[in-house]
C-alpha positions in Angstrom: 116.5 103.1 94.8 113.4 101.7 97.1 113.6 100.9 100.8 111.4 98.8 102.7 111.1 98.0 106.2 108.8 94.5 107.4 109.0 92.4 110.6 109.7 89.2 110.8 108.8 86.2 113.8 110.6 84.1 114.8 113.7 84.6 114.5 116.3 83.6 117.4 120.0 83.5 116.5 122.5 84.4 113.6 121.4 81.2 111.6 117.9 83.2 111.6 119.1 85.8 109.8 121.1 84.2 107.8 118.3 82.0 106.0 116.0 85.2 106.1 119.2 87.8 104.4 119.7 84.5 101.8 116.2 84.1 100.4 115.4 87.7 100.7 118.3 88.7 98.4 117.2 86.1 96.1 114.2 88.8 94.9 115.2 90.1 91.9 116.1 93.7 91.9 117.2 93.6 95.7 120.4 94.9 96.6 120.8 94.6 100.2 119.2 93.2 103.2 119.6 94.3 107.1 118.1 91.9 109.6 117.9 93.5 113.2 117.5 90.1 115.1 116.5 91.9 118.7 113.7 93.9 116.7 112.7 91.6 113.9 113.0 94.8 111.7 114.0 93.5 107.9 114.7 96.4 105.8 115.4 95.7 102.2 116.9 97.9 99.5 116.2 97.4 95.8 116.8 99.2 92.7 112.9 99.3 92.6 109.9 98.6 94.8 109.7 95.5 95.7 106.1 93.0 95.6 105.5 92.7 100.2 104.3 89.4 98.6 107.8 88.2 97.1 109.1 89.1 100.5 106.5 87.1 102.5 107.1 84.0 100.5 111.0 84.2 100.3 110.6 85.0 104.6 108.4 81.9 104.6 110.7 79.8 102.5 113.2 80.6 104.7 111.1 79.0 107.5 109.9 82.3 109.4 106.7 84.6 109.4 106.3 88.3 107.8 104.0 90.1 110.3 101.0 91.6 109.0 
């Protein structure tokens, strides 16, 4: 089990985090997302490490930006 923690801008209501949980969990391997709207915080579980590049092009798909 792998956990990963990014931040994410952007984001501003419930619909955020819904589009940003969605396309995360579309990673393969990824198990669970929690989105913590007031802090940005993403945290992502997976069965294995997951590529911070998958995540920053799922977070941009979803219309939002992964802080560097």
């Amino acid at each position: 089990m792998s956990t990963s923690t990014y931040t994410v801008t952007g984001m501003t209501c419930e619909h955020c985090v819904g589009a940003v949980t969605e396309e995360v969990g579309r990673i393969p391997g990824v198990t669970d997302v929690a989105v913590d709207l007031p802090t940005g915080h993403v945290t992502v579980i997976s069965a294995r490490p997951v590529d911070a590049a998958d995540v920053r092009a799922m977070v941009d798909e979803a219309g939002y930006t992964l802080a560097s």
